[in-house]
Residue, then its C-alpha position, 0 to 999 in steps of 0.5 A: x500500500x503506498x503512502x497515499x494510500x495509507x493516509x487515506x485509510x488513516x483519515x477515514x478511520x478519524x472522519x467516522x469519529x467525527x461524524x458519531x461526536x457531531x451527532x451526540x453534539x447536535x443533541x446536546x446543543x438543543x437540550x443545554x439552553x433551557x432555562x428560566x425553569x425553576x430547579x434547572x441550572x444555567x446552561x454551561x457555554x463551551x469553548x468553541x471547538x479548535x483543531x491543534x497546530x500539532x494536529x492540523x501539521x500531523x494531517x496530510x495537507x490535502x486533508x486537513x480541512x476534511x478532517x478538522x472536525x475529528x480533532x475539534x471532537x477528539x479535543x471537545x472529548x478530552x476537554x470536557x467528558x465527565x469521566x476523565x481520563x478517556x481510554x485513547x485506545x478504546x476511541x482508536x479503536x472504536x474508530x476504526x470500528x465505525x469505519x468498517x460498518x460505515x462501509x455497509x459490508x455485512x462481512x467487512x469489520x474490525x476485530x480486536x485483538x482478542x477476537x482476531x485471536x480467536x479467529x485465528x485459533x479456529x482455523x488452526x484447529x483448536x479452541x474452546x467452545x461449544x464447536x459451531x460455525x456462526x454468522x456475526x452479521x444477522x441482529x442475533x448470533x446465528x449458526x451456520x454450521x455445527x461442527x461434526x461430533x461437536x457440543x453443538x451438534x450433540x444436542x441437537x443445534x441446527x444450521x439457521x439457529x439463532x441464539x436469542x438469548x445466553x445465560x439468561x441475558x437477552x441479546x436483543x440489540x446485542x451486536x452479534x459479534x459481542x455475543x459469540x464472545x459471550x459463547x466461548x468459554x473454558x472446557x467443562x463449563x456450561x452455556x445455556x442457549x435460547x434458540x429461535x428456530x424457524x417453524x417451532x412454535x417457541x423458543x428452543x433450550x439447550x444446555x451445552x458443555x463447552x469443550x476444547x475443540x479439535x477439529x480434524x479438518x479431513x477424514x474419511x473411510x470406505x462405504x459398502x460398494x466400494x464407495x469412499x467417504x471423504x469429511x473435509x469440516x473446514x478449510x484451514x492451516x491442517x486441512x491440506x496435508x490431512x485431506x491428502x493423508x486420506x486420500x492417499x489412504x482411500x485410493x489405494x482401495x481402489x473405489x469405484x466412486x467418491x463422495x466429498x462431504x463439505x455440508x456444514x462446512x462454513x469455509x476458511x481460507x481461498x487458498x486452501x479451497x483451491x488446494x482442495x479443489x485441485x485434489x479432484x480436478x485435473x486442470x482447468x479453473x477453480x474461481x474467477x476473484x472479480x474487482x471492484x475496478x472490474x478486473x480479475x484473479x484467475x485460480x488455476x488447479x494445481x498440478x497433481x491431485x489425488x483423486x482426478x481421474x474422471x472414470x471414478x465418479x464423485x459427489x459433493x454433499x452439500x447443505x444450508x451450512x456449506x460456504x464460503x471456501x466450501x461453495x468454491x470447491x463444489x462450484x467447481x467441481x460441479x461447474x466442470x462436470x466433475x461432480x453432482x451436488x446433492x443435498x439442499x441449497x448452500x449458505x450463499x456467500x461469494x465474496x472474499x475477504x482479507x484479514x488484515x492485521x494492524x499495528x501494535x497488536x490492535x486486532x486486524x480489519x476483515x475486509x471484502x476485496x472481492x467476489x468470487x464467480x465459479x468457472x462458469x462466471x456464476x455468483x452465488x453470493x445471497x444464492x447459494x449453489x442449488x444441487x443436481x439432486x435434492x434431498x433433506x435432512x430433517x431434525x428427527x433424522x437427526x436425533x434417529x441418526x439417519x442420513x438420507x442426504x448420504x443415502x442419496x449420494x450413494x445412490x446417485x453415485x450407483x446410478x451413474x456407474x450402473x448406467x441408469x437415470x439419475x433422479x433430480x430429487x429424492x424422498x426425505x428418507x430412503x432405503x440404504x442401498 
C-alpha cells in the first residue's frame, strides 16, 4: 500500500469519529439552553471547538480541512467528558470500528485483538467452545454450521439457529459479534442457549458443555460398494496435508466412486479451497476473484491431485451450512462436470475477504476485496449453489441418526456407474442401498 494510500485509510478511520461526536453534539446543543425553569441550572457555554497546530501539521495537507472536525471532537472529548481520563485506545479503536460498518459490508469489520485471536485459533484447529460455525452479521448470533461430533451438534443445534438469548441475558440489540464472545468459554463449563428456530412454535433450550475443540479438518473411510467417504469440516492451516493423508489412504482401495462431504462446512481460507479443489480436478479453473475496478484473479488447479481421474465418479454433499471456501470447491467441481451436488441449497456467500492485521497488536480489519464467480462466471453470493439432486435432512433424522442426504449420494453415485437415470430429487428418507 503506498503512502497515499495509507493516509487515506488513516483519515477515514478519524472522519467516522467525527461524524458519531457531531451527532451526540447536535443533541446536546438543543437540550443545554433551557432555562428560566425553576430547579434547572444555567446552561454551561463551551469553548468553541479548535483543531491543534500539532494536529492540523500531523494531517496530510490535502486533508486537513476534511478532517478538522475529528480533532475539534477528539479535543471537545478530552476537554470536557465527565469521566476523565478517556481510554485513547478504546476511541482508536472504536474508530476504526465505525469505519468498517460505515462501509455497509455485512462481512467487512474490525476485530480486536482478542477476537482476531480467536479467529485465528479456529482455523488452526483448536479452541474452546461449544464447536459451531456462526454468522456475526444477522441482529442475533446465528449458526451456520455445527461442527461434526461437536457440543453443538450433540444436542441437537441446527444450521439457521439463532441464539436469542445466553445465560439468561437477552441479546436483543446485542451486536452479534459481542455475543459469540459471550459463547466461548473454558472446557467443562456450561452455556445455556435460547434458540429461535424457524417453524417451532417457541423458543428452543439447550444446555451445552463447552469443550476444547479439535477439529480434524479431513477424514474419511470406505462405504459398502466400494464407495469412499471423504469429511473435509473446514478449510484451514491442517486441512491440506490431512485431506491428502486420506486420500492417499482411500485410493489405494481402489473405489469405484467418491463422495466429498463439505455440508456444514462454513469455509476458511481461498487458498486452501483451491488446494482442495485441485485434489479432484485435473486442470482447468477453480474461481474467477472479480474487482471492484472490474478486473480479475484467475485460480488455476494445481498440478497433481489425488483423486482426478474422471472414470471414478464423485459427489459433493452439500447443505444450508456449506460456504464460503466450501461453495468454491463444489462450484467447481460441479461447474466442470466433475461432480453432482446433492443435498439442499448452500449458505450463499461469494465474496472474499482479507484479514488484515494492524499495528501494535490492535486486532486486524476483515475486509471484502472481492467476489468470487465459479468457472462458469456464476455468483452465488445471497444464492447459494442449488444441487443436481435434492434431498433433506430433517431434525428427527437427526436425533434417529439417519442420513438420507448420504443415502442419496450413494445412490446417485450407483446410478451413474450402473448406467441408469439419475433422479433430480429424492424422498426425505430412503432405503440404504
Amino acid at each position: 500500500m503506498n503512502k497515499t494510500l495509507k493516509y487515506i485509510f488513516v483519515m477515514l478511520v478519524i472522519i467516522v469519529v467525527a461524524l458519531g461526536s457531531f451527532a451526540g453534539g447536535f443533541v446536546t446543543g438543543h437540550m443545554l439552553p433551557i432555562s428560566g425553569i425553576p430547579g434547572l441550572p444555567e446552561p454551561i457555554t463551551l469553548a468553541p471547538p479548535t483543531t491543534s497546530p500539532e494536529q492540523q501539521s500531523s494531517t496530510p495537507s490535502e486533508f486537513q480541512a476534511l478532517f478538522s472536525p475529528f480533532w475539534e471532537a477528539w479535543n471537545l472529548v478530552h476537554e470536557n467528558y465527565v469521566e476523565q481520563p478517556v481510554d485513547d485506545v478504546a476511541l482508536m479503536r472504536g474508530a476504526i470500528d465505525g469505519m468498517m460498518n460505515a462501509l455497509g459490508d455485512e462481512h467487512s469489520s474490525y476485530m480486536n485483538p482478542k477476537d482476531f485471536a480467536d479467529a485465528n485459533s479456529s482455523l488452526a484447529g483448536e479452541y474452546e467452545g461449544i464447536g459451531a460455525f456462526v454468522d456475526t452479521t444477522a441482529d442475533y448470533l446465528t449458526i451456520t454450521s455445527p461442527i461434526p461430533g461437536s457440543p453443538a451438534e450433540r444436542v441437537g443445534l441446527l444450521p439457521g439457529d439463532k441464539v436469542v438469548a445466553i445465560d439468561g441475558v437477552d441479546m436483543t440489540g446485542i451486536d452479534a459479534e459481542v455475543a459469540r464472545t459471550k459463547v466461548l468459554g473454558p472446557a467443562n463449563t456450561t452455556v445455556h442457549l435460547t434458540i429461535f428456530r424457524e417453524g417451532e412454535e417457541k423458543m428452543l433450550e439447550f444446555d451445552v458443555i463447552r469443550e476444547k475443540i479439535t477439529m480434524k479438518s479431513s477424514s474419511g473411510k470406505m462405504l459398502e460398494n466400494d464407495i469412499a467417504y471423504i469429511q473435509v469440516t473446514t478449510f484451514g492451516e491442517k486441512t491440506t496435508p490431512e485431506l491428502l493423508a486420506t486420500l492417499t489412504e482411500l485410493m489405494a482401495k481402489n473405489p469405484k466412486g467418491i463422495v466429498l462431504d463439505l455440508r456444514n462446512n462454513g469455509g476458511g481460507y481461498l487458498q486452501t479451497a483451491v488446494e482442495v479443489a485441485s485434489q479432484f480436478m485435473g486442470d482447468g479453473v477453480v474461481l474467477y476473484e472479480q474487482y471492484g475496478d472490474d478486473t480479475r484473479a484467475t485460480y488455476d488447479v494445481q498440478p497433481g491431485g489425488l483423486a482426478t481421474d474422471t472414470k471414478i465418479p464423485m459427489v459433493v454433499l452439500i447443505n444450508e451450512g456449506s460456504a464460503s471456501a466450501s461453495e468454491i470447491v463444489a462450484g467447481a467441481l460441479q461447474d466442470t462436470g466433475r461432480a453432482k451436488l446433492v443435498g439442499a441449497t448452500s449458505y450463499g456467500k461469494g465474496s472474499v475477504q482479507n484479514w488484515i492485521p494492524l499495528s501494535g497488536d490492535n486486532g486486524a480489519v476483515r475486509i471484502t476485496i472481492a467476489k468470487w464467480l465459479t468457472p462458469n462466471e456464476n455468483t452465488i453470493h445471497k444464492i447459494g449453489l442449488t444441487p443436481d439432486v435434492s434431498a433433506e435432512r430433517t431434525e428427527e433424522d437427526y436425533k434417529a441418526n439417519r442420513d438420507p442426504q448420504l443415502d442419496a449420494a450413494v445412490q446417485t453415485l450407483l446410478a451413474e456407474l450402473n448406467g441408469t437415470p439419475i433422479p433430480t430429487s429424492v424422498p426425505t428418507a430412503i432405503p440404504a442401498p
